[in-house]
Wavefront OBJ file of the C-alpha trace (Angstrom):
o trace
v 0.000 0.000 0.000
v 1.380 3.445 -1.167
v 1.928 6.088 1.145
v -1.505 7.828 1.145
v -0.507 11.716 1.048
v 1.949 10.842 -1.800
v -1.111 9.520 -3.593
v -3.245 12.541 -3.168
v -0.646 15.138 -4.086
v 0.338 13.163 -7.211
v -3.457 12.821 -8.328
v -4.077 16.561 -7.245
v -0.744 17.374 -9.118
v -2.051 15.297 -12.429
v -5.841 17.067 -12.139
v -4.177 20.724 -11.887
v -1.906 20.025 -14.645
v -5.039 18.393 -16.780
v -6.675 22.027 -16.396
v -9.128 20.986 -13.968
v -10.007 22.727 -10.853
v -9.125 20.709 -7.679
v -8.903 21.569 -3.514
v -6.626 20.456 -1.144
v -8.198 20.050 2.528
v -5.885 19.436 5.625
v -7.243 19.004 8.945
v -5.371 21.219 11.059
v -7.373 21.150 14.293
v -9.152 18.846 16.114
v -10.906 18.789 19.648
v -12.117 15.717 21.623
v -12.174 12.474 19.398
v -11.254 13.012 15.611
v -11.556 10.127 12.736
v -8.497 11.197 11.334
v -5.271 12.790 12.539
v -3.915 16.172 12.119
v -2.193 16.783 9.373
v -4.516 14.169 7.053
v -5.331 15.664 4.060
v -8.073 15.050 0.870
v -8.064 16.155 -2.869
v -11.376 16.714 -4.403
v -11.949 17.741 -8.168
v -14.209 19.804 -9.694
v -15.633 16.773 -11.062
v -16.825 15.666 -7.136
v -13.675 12.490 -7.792
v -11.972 12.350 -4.072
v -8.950 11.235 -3.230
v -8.049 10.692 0.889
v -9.385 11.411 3.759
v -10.322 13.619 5.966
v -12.919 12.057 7.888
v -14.923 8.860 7.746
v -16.324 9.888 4.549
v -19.432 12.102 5.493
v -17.285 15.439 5.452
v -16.191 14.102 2.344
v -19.764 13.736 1.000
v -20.051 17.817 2.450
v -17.129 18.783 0.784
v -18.519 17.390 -2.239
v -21.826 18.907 -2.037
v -20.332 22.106 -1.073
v -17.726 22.818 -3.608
v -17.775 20.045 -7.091
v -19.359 19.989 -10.452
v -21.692 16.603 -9.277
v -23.888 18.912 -7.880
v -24.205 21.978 -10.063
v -26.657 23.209 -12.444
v -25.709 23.530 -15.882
v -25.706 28.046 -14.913
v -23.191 27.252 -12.309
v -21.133 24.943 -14.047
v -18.527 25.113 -10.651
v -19.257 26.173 -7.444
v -15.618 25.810 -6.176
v -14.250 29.390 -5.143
v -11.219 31.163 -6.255
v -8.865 33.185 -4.168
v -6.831 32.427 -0.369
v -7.561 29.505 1.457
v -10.266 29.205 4.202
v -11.144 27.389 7.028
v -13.713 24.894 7.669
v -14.912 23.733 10.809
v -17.060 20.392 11.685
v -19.139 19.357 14.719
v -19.279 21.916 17.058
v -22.846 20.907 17.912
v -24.291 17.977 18.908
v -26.300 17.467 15.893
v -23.531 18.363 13.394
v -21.169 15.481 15.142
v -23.708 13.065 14.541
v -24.744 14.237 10.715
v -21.329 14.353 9.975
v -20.154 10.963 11.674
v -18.003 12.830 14.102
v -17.201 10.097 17.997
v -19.373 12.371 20.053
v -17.855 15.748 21.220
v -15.649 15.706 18.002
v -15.177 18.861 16.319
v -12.155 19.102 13.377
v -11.046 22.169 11.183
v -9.966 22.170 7.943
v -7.871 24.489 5.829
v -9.216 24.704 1.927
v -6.684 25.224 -0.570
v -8.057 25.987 -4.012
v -6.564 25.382 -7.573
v -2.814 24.969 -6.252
v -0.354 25.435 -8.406
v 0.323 22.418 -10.450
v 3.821 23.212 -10.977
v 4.566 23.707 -7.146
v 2.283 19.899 -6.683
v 5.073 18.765 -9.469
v 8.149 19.620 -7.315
v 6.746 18.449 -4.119
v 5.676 15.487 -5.556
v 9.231 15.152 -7.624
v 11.355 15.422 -4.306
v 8.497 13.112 -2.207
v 9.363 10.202 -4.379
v 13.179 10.884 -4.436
v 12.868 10.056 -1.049
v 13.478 13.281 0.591
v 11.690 14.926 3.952
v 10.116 18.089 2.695
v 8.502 21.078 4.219
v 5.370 23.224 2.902
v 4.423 26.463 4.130
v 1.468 27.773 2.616
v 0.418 31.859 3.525
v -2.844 32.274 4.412
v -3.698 35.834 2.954
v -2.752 34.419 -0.817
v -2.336 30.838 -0.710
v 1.150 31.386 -1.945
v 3.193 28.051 -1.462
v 6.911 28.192 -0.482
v 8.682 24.330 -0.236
v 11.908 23.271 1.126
v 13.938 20.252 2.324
v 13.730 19.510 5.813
v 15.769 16.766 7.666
v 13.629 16.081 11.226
v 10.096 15.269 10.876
v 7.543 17.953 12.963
v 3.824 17.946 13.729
v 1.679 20.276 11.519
v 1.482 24.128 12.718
v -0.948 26.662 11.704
v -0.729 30.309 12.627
v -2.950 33.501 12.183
v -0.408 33.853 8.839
v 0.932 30.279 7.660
v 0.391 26.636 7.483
v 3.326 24.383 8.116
v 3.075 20.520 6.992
v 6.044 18.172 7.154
v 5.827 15.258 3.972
v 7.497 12.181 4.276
v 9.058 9.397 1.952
v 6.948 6.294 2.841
v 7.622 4.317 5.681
v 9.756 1.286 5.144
v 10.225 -2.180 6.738
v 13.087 -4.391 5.821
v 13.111 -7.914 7.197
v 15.492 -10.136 7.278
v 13.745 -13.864 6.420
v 11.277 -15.230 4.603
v 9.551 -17.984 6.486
v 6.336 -18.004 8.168
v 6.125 -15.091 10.207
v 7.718 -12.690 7.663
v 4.741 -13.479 5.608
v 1.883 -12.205 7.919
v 3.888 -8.939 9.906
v 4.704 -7.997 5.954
v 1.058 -8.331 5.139
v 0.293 -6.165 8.091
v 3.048 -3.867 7.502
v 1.743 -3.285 3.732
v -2.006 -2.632 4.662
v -0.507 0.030 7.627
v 1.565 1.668 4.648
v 5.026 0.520 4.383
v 7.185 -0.415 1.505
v 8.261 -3.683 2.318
v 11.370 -5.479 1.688
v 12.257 -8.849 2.321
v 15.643 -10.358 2.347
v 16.672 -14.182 2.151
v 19.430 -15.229 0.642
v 18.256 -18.944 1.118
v 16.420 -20.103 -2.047
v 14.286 -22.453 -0.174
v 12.940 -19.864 2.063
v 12.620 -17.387 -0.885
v 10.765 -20.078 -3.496
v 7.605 -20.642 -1.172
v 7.128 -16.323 -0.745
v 3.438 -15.921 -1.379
v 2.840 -12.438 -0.099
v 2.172 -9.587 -3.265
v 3.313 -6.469 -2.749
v 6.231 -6.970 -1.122
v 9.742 -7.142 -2.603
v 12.197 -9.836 -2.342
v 15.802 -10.220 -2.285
v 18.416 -12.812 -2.372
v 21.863 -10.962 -1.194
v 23.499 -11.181 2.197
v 21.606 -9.434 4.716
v 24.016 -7.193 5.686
v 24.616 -5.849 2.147
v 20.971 -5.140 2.014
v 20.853 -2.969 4.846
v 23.956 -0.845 3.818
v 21.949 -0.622 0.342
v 18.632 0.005 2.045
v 19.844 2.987 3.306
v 17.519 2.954 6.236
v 16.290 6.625 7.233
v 13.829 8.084 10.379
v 11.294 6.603 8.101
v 12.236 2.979 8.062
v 12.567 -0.189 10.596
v 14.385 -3.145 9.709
v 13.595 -6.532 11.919
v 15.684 -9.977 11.923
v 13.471 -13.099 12.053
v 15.390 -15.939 10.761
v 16.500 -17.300 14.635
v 20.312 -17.496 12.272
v 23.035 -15.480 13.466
v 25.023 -15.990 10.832
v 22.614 -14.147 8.728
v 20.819 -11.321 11.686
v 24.014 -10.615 13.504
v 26.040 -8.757 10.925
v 22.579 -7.378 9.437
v 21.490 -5.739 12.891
v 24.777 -4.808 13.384
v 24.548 -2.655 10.107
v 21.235 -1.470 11.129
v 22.062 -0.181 14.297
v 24.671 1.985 12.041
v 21.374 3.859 10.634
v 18.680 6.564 11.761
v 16.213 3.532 11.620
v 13.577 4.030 14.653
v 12.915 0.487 15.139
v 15.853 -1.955 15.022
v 14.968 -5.333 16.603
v 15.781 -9.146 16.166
v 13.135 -12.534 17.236
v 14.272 -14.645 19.614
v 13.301 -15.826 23.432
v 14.641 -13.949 26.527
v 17.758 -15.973 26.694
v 18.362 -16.203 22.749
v 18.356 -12.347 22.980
v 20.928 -12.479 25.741
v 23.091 -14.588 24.046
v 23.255 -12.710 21.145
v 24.072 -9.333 23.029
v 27.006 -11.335 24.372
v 28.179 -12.437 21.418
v 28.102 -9.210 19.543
v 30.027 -7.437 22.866
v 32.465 -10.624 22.745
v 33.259 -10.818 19.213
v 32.210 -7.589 17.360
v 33.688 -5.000 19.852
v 29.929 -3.755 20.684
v 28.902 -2.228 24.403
v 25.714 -2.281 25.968
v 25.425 1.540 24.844
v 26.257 0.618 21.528
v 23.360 -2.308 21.735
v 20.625 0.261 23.719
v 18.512 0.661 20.284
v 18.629 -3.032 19.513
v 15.164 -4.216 20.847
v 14.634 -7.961 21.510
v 12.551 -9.498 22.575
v 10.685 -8.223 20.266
v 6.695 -7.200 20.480
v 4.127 -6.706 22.960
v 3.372 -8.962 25.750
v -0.280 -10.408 24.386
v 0.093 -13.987 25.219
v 1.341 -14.762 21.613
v 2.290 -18.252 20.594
v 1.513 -18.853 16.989
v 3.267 -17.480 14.195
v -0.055 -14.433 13.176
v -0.303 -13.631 16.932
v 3.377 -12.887 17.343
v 3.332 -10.922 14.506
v 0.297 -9.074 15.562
v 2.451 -8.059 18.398
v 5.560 -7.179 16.296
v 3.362 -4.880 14.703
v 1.638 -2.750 17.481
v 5.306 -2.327 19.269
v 6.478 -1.010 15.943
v 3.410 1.560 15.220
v 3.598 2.397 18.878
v 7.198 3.799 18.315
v 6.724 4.893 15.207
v 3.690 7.035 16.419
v 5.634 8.323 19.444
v 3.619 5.759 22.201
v 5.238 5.035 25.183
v 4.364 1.434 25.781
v 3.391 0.694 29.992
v 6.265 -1.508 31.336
v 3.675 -4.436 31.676
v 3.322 -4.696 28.046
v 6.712 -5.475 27.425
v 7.568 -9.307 26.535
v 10.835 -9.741 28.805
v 9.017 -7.653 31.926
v 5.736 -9.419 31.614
v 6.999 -13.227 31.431
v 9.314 -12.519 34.331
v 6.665 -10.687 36.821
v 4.504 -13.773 35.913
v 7.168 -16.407 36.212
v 7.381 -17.830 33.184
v 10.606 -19.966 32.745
v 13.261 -18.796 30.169
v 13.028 -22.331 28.309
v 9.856 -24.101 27.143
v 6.649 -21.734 26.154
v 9.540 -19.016 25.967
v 11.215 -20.758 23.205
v 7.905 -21.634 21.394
v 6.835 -18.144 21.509
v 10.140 -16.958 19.927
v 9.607 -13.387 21.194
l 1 2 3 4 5 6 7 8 9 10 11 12 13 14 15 16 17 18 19 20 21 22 23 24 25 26 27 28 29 30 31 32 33 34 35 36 37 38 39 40 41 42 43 44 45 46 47 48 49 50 51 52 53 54 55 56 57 58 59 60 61 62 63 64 65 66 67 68 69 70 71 72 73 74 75 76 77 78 79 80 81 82 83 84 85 86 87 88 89 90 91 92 93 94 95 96 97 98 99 100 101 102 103 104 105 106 107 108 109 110 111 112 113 114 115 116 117 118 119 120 121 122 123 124 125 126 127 128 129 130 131 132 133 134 135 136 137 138 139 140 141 142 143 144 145 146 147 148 149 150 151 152 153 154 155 156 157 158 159 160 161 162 163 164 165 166 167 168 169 170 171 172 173 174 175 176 177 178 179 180 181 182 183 184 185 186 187 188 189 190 191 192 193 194 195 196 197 198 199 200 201 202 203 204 205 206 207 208 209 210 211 212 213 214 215 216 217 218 219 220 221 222 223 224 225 226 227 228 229 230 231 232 233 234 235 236 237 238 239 240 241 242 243 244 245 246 247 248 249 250 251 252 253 254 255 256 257 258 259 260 261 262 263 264 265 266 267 268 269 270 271 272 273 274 275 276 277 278 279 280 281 282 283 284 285 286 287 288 289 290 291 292 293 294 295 296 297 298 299 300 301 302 303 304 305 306 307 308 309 310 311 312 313 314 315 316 317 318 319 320 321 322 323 324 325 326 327 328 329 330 331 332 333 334 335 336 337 338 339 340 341 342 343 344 345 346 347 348 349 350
């Protein structure tokens, strides 16, 4: 699954360079529960065609009424306006949260955009899929749109003069085996939005790969992470229980900006590899903080779609900032309810 904001620019992009008129809608505030997050954004044409999402789809249908073709007479062949952008705001009453599918006390605001300029759309969307980080400030009396490369990621900020929105290369997930378990966490990881990339260099492993979407490799783990080139924006996870192909792969990974860098294996299987990478590859237990094993959430997992379920939430948990309670993680949990190191613990392989 593509990153979604990369999808709407480069269809809002295409529509403004086809002629048509288009708006761009970003939720920039929200109070109580919200459907979507802040920052989200939606395209809609002139045509009522919508791309994203702003809500769960009845702010969409408003937006549509409100400003597209669909529902014009043939004497008002648009109704979308011209001009600086505007706010929008949704569900400050009772009755408007329900109408417009808002969790009750919801209320979101929205910045309109209209007709942006489809060679600014061409740029961002240029630099989006070179991979870069990029920053777009939009001023609020004109709409005028300045962009610029940015290398730390930052929440959305709006102002009485300017809207600030961070874009992102897609998220990526490189993992390092292709049995079982790779299979369902890369299915998950695709439908949550992340390029995924799957490395084996074992032809057996690679030959039974059933999952679309995702790509697969056959070089030595540790030459695809130096070539993955793993940024803020990517997590790379070791699941083949082999050290002779995870070691040397996490120990490139740990080498990277990555914000999740993490390896399978029981309580003592982890331990034993941190001693062998401190005994035999120079490393320290500073050098091995970021290395995260064992790896998930404590749910109880044992077969191979559970514990990827929980390799999963821990990695959207830190990749949305979540500070996971100490009785959620694996090694904590087991030991406070004295689980051996050795039987279940090896079965579970987290």
């Amino acid at each position: 699954m593509e990153n979604l904001d990369l999808v709407v620019l480069r269809t809002l992009r295409d529509w403004r360079r086809a002629g048509k008129r288009a708006l761009l809608a970003t939720v920039v505030r929200t109070w109580g529960s919200s459907p979507r997050p802040i920052g989200s954004i939606m395209a809609l044409c002139e045509d009522g065609t919508v791309v994203g999402s702003v809500s769960g789809g009845c702010i969409e249908d408003d937006l549509i009424y409100r400003y597209s073709q669909a529902y014009s007479g043939a004497e008002n062949p648009s109704k979308m306006p011209t001009g600086a952008p505007s706010f929008l705001r949704y569900g400050i009453k009772a009755d408007e949260a329900h109408r417009f599918g808002l969790p009750c006390g919801g209320t979101l605001e929205l910045l309109i955009e209209y007709d942006s300029d489809a060679q600014a759309l061409a740029q961002l969307v240029t630099e989006l899929e070179a991979g870069k980080l990029m920053r777009r400030i939009v001023r609020l009396s004109d709409g005028s749109v300045s962009q610029e490369p940015t290398g730390q990621p930052s929440e959305l900020s709006v102002s009485e003069t300017e809207l600030i929105n961070t874009f992102g290369p897609e998220y990526r997930m490189l993992l390092i085996g292709a049995g079982q378990l790779t299979e369902y966490l890369a299915t998950m990881a695709l439908f949550n939005g992340f390029t995924v990339t799957v490395c084996d260099p074992r032809e057996e492993y690679r030959a039974s790969w059933s999952v679309a979407g995702a790509s697969v490799v056959s070089e030595m783990p540790d030459d695809v992470v130096r070539e993955f080139k793993a940024d803020r924006r990517s997590c790379i996870i070791a699941l083949t229980h082999d050290p002779k192909l995870d070691d040397l792969a996490l120990l490139e990974a740990l080498e990277t900006e990555a914000f999740y860098v993490g390896a399978i294996g029981s309580r003592s299987n982890n331990a034993l590899r941190r001693e062998r990478l401190i005994e035999y590859f120079d490393q320290t237990e500073a050098s091995l903080a970021r290395l995260r094993g064992p790896i998930g959430i404590y749910i109880g997992s044992k077969t191979p779609s559970e514990i990827a379920v929980s390799i999963m939430a821990e990695v959207l948990a830190v990749k949305n900032g979540v500070t996971l309670p100490r009785d959620l993680d694996v090694a904590q949990a087991k030991n406070s309810g004295g689980i051996p190191s050795s039987g279940a613990d090896q079965v579970c392989a987290i």
